[in-house]
N, C-alpha and C positions, 0 to 999 in steps of 0.2 A: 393205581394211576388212572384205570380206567373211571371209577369211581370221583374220583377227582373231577377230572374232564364232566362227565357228566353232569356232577350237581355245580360245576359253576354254568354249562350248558344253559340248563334250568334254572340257574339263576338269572341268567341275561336274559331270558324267552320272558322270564317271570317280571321282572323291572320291565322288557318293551312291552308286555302287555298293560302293565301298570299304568305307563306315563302314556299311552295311547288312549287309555280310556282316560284320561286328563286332560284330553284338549276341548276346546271350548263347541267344538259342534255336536262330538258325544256327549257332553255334558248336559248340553242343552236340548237335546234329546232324553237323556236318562231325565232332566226336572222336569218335560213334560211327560214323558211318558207316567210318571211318579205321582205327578198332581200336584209339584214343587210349586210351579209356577201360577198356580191360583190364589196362594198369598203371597210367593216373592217374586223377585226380577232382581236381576244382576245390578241395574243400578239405582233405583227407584223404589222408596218406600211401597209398599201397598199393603196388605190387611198386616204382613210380618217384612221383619227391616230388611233392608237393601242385602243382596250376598254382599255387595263389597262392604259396605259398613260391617258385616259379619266377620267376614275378611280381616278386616283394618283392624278388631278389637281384639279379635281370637288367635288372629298368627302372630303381633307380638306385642301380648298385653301388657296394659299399664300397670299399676300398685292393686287400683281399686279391683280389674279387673280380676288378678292375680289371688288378690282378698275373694273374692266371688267365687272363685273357681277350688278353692282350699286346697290346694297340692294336686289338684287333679288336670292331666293332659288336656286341651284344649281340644284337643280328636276325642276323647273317652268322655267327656263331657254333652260336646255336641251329638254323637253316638246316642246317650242316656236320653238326652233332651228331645230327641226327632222321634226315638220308640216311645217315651213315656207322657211329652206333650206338654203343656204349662197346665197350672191351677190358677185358679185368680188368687190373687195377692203373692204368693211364692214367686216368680223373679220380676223383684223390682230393677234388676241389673237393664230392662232393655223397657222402661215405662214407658218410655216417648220416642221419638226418632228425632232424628236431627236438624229436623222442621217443624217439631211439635205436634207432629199425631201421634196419637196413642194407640200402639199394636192391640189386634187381637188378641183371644187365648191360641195356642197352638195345638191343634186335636193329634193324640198318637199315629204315630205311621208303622205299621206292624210288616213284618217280614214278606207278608203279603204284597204287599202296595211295591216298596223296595228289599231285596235282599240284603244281607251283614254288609258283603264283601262292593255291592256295587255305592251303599250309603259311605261305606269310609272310604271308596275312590271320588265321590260327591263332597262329600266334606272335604278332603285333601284338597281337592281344586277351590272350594269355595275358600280354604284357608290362601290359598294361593292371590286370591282378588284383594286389591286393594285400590 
């Protein structure tokens, strides 16, 4: 029983520190601290698309979208994409933004820059924006 008590303990401590590190002032702390926000902003194109346009496509994708992603999590995607960076011509999924500029490349972010656990509470909120 003790056993019990405990890991759901740990479970609830686990979930409030989650959705703590979710809100929009540590967030926006972690993308600067990060270097996030030298190509994006929450709602404004700039050198890479808008989080919420990031948001809008990735938390609940259309056909094409869905095609793009090939079975793969919209977190474990984003994940891939932030450590490993764009190539030119490889994703043609985000050519233009929704005003007609055309994104940068996106250079690798390695464990250094951001750690695993603090990119996928990053990601989770930015899925969160729309």
């Amino acid at each position: 029983m003790r056993t019990i008590c405990l890991l759901a303990t740990l479970s609830i401590f686990s979930f409030q520190a989650n959705a703590a590190a979710l809100n929009h002032d540590s967030a926006n702390k972690l993308m600067m601290k990060s270097g996030c926000m030298t190509c994006h902003s929450i709602d404004t194109t700039k050198i890479g698309p808008a989080y919420k346009d990031v948001g809008a496509r990735y938390a609940a994708p259309d056909a094409a979208t869905l095609a793009y992603l090939k079975g793969e999590k919209p977190l474990d995607y984003l994940m891939k994409k932030v450590r490993a960076g764009s190539k030119p011509g490889v994703n043609k999924n985000w050519i233009k933004s929704k005003e007609g500029k055309t994104y940068g490349l996106m250079t690798p972010n390695p464990v250094s820059r951001i750690s695993d656990a603090d990119l996928k509470d990053l990601i989770t909120y930015i899925l969160s924006l729309k």
